[in-house]
N, C-alpha and C positions, 0 to 999 in steps of 0.2 A: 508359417509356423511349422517344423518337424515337429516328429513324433515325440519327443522328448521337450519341447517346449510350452507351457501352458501360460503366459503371459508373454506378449509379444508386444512394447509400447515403442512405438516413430515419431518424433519428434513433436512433440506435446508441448504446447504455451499455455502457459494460463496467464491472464491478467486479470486486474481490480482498481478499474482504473488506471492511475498511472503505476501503478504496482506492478512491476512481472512478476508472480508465484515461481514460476516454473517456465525457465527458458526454453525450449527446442530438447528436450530431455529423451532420450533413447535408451534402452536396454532390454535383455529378455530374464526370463523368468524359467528352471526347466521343474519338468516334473520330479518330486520329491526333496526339493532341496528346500532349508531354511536359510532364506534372504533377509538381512537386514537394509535396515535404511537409516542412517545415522546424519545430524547434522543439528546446526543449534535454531532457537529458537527464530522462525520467522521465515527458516531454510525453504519451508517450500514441504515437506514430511506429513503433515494430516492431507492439505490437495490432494500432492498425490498418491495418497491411498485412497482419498475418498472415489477419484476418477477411476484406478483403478477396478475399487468395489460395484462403479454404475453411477454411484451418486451425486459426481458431480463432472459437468462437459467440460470439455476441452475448448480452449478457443484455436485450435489448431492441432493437427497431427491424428494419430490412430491409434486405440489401444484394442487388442484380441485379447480377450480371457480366456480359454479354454476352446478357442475359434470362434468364439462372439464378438462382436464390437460390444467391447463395455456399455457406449452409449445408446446406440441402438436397438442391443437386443438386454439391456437391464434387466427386465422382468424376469425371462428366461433364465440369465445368471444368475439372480439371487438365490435359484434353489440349487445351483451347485456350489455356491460360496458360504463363507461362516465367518460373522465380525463381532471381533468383541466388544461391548457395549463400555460406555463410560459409567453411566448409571443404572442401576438399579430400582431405582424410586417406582419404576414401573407397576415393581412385583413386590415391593415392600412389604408390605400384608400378605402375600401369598406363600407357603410354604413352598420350602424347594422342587418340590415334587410337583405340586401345583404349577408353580410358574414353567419348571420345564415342560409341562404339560400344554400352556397357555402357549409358549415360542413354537413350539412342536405346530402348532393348530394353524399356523401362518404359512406353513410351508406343504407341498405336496410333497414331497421324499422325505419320508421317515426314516429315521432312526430311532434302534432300539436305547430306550429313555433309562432301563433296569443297564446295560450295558453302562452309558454314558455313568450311572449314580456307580458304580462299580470301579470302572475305569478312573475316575476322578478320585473315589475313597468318600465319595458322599453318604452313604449309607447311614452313619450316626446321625444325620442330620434333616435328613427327608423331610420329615414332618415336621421341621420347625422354620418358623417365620425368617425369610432374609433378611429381614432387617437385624433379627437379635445376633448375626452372624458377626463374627469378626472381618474386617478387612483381608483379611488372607482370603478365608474362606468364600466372601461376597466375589471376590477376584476367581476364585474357583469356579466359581455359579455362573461370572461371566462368560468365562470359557464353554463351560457346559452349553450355554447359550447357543453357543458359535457351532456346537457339535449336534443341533437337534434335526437339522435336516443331513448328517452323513455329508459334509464339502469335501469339493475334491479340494482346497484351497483353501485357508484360516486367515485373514488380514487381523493385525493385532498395533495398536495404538498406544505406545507405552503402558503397556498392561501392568507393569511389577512398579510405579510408579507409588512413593507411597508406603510399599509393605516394609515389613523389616526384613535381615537377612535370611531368616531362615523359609520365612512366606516365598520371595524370591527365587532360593533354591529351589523350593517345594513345586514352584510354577514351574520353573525353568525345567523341570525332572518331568514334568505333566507333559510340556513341550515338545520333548523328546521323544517320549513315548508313544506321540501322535506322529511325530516325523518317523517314526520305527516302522508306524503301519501304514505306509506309504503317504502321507496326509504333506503337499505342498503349504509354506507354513511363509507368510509374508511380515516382517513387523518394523513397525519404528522403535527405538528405544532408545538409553541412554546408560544402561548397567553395561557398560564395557566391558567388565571380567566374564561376563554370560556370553556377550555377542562375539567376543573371541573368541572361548571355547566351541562353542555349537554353530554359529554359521556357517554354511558353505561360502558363502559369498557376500558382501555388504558394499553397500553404492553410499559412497559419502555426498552426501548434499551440501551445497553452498550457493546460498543470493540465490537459488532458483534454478542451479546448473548441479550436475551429476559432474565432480572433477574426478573422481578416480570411482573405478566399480570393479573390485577382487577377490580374493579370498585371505582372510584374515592376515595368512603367512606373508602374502604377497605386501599386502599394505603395508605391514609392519614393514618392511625391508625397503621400502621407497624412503624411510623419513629417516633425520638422522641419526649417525650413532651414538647409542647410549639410550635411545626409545627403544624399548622391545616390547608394547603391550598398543592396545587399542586406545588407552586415553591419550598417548603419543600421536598415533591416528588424527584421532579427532584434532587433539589442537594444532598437530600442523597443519592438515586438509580442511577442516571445515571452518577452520579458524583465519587460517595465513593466506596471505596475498600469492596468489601462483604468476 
């Protein structure tokens, strides 16, 4: 890994059975950029993020986190990493402030919690239970999550999954702002007008294989004309027989 690279993954399989998840899969990761991972259902996109994050082995190949082996030195990465969680039900009964307080307690590197309720615009809301939260907001609280131990790195799971347009933006705007302050930002999704705008780069997944891995501009221009957007992307790469 050079100085500018903070995920370095070599040819990674996973299987389940007679399943391949994820064939012989290569690519890197550099510091400060927002990478996407796009592909449809079954592609291969929760593995591997999950291998990425520690959580789950490889049946082949190498992934370096931040000069870790994912798999081997997990413990160690999880306090430089931040993943946003699917549920909440966790901290349901606990006030926002509480619950960040409770994910904070799990981690040796702190972060300032008043910063985090600040940066996000939680403030209105501290002291009231997650659960009476809206969907937008619960989505928020996720993130916040992901930001209690200071990552150098964010892994994010179809996070805006769910909200409505304006939730979306709202996330997408949060997003950015953490990519501003130097913050390595990893995710899956499927809102294509976002993953155009703001990735620096996106690896499209298919059956388990990375077929193309670029930057928005580039992708678009590989597929035919008259596509000029990221859902053009998707259905010809992750969709079409190459």
């Amino acid at each position: 890994m050079n100085a500018q690279t903070v995920i370095q993954v070599s040819s990674i399989c996973k299987c389940y059975g007679p399943y391949n998840a994820l064939n012989e899969v290569s690519f890197e990761v550099n510091k400060g950029e927002l990478f996407g991972i796009i592909g449809t259902s079954g592609s291969g996109k929760t593995t591997l993020l999950e291998m990425l994050m520690g959580l789950r082995r490889p049946d082949q190949g190498t992934i370096e986190v931040l000069g870790m082996d994912a798999t081997m030195e997990a413990k160690q990465l999880k306090e430089y990493i931040g993943m946003h969680m699917y549920s909440n039900s966790l901290v349901d009964n606990l006030t926002v402030r509480e619950s960040l307080e409770l994910f904070q307690s799990f981690y040796l590197r702190q972060n300032d919690i008043d910063r985090i309720i600040e940066d996000l615009e939680l403030e209105p809301y501290v002291n009231k239970p997650v659960k009476r939260l809206s969907g937008g907001w619960q989505q928020r609280i996720a993130l916040a999550f992901a930001l209690v131990n200071d990552p150098e790195i964010i892994f994010l799971d179809e996070p805006t999954t769910g909200l409505d347009k304006q939730a979306r933006a709202d996330y997408w705007s949060l997003l950015m702002k953490l990519k501003s302050q130097g913050k390595t930002i990893v995710m899956a999704s499927h809102d294509m007008g976002e993953m155009q705008r703001n990735c620096d780069r996106i690896a499209v997944l298919r059956k388990g294989d990375i077929v193309k891995c670029d930057s928005p501009q580039q992708l678009i221009s590989q597929i035919p004309e008259g596509c000029f957007s990221m859902e053009g992307v998707y259905v010809h790469f992750a969709y079409a027989e190459m």
